[in-house]
N, C-alpha and C positions, 0 to 999 in steps of 0.2 A: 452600063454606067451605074455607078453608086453616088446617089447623093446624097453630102456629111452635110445637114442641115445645121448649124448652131445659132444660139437666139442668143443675141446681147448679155450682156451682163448687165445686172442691175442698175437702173438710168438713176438719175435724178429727181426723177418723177415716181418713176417706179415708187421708190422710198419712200412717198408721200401718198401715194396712189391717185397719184394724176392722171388722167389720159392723155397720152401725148400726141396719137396719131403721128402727123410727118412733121410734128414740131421737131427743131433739128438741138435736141437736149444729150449732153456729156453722161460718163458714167458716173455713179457715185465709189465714194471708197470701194463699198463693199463690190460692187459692180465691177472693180479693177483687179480685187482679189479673186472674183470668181474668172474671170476671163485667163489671169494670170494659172489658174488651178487648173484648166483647161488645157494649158499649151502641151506637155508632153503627149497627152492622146494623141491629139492633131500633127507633130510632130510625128510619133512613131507610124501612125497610119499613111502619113506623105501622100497630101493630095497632089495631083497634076497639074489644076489650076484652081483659081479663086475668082469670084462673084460674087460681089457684094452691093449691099443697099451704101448709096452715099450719105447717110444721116451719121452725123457724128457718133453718137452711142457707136453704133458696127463700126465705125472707121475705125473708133479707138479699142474697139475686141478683136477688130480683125488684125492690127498690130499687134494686140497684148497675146494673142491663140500664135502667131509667126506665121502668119499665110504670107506667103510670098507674092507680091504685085499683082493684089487684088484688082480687079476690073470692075470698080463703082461704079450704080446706074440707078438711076432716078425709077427704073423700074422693076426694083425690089424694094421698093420703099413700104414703111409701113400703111395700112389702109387710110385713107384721109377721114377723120372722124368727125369735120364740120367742126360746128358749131359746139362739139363738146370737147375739142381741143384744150387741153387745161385743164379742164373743171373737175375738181374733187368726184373718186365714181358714188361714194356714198350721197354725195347730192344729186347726183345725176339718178342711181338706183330712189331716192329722198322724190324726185320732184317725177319721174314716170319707166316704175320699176318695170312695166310692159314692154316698153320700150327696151331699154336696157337686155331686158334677157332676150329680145328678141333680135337686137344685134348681135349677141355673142352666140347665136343661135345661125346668123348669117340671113334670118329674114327680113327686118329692120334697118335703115339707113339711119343715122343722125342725121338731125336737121342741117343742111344743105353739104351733108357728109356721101363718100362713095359706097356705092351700092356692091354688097358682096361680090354680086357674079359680075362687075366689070373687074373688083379687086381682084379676084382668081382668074378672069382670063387676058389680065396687065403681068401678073409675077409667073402663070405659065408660060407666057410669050418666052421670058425673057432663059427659062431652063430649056425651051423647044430650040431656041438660038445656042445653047450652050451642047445638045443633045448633038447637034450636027454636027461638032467634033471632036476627034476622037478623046478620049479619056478616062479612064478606070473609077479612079476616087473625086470627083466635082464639090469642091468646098464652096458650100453657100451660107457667106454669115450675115443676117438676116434677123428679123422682125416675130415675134410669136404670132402675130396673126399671117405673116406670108408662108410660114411653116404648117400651120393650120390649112390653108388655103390649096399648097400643096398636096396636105395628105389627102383633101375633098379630091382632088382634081385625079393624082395619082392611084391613091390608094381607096377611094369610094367612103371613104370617112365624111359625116355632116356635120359642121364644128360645133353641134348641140350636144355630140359623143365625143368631143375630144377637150381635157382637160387643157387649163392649162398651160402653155407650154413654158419650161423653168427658164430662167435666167441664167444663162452661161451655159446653158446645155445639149447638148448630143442630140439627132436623133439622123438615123440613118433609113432608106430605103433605093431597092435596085433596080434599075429601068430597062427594060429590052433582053435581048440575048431569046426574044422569041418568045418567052414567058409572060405570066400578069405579073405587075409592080408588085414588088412585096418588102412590106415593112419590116427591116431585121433591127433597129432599135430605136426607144423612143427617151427623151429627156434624162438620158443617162448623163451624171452631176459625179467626177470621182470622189467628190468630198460627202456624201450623203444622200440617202435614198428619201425622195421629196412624194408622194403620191398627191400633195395638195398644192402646186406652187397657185401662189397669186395672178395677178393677171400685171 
């Protein structure tokens, strides 16, 4: 099985550089253009099915990409960030930047936010349920931090090495067939090669 990982398009937040965690926020313009730029990829590769976070952002990418009768779940959602839901990341880096890198690091919870390793063993649940049947290409459109989480879990990646993940972007790796996971693409964006996106 290959799974076509894609991360939202640019939210509303995003734009402002809110943290949104599972606050359930729309995309912005820009965010509707990138999703829209996305769609033939995902078209010419024809996945089998789709799985997605039910947070509006992915509702409205998983439309604007043409995934076909998505199967929304409350458990790809993105990680719950507590108490810093909202809140500007500069005041949050501003008021205890330790913290801060140490969540994006996955060692760190926000205060009364969820702890990395329950996050990563909530959104592999929900790929080990999709894994038990059959399917070639598995479209999961999704959260930059449940893409992260995957690569930790699949690929032995610690989200302290992993940049990033772009808005409206690609990334692929392939599971089973007997072999280790192997990651064959990451935040591929057809409109522009990105090595720094934002968070």
């Amino acid at each position: 099985m290959r799974l076509l990982l894609v991360r939202h398009g640019q939210s509303e937040w995003n734009a402002v550089h809110r943290l949104q965690g599972q606050a359930d926020i729309g995309l912005s313009e820009l965010g509707k253009a990138q999703a829209d730029t996305l769609r033939p990829v995902i078209e010419r590769i024809g996945p089998c099915r789709t799985v997605a976070s039910d947070l509006k952002r992915v509702r409205e990418t998983a439309a604007r990409i043409g995934a076909e009768a998505p199967r929304h779940t409350m458990g790809l959602r993105e990680i719950d960030v507590g108490d810093w839901t909202g809140r500007p990341i500069e005041e949050i880096v501003a008021e205890d930047e330790a913290a801060y890198l140490g969540w994006r690091a996955g060692t760190v919870a926000p205060p009364r936010g969820e702890a990395w390793g329950d996050f990563v063993f909530r959104v592999s649940g929900i790929i080990e349920q999709e894994r038990a049947k059959p399917c070639e290409n598995l479209l999961v459109v999704c959260h930059g931090g449940v893409i992260r989480a995957l690569l930790q879990k699949y690929i032995g990646l610690e989200p302290a090495h992993i940049i990033p993940v772009a808005p409206a972007s690609l990334s692929a790796f392939r599971l089973g067939n007997g072999k280790p996971p192997r990651l064959e693409l990451f935040n591929y964006r057809p409109t522009d090669l990105d090595f720094g996106a934002p968070d």
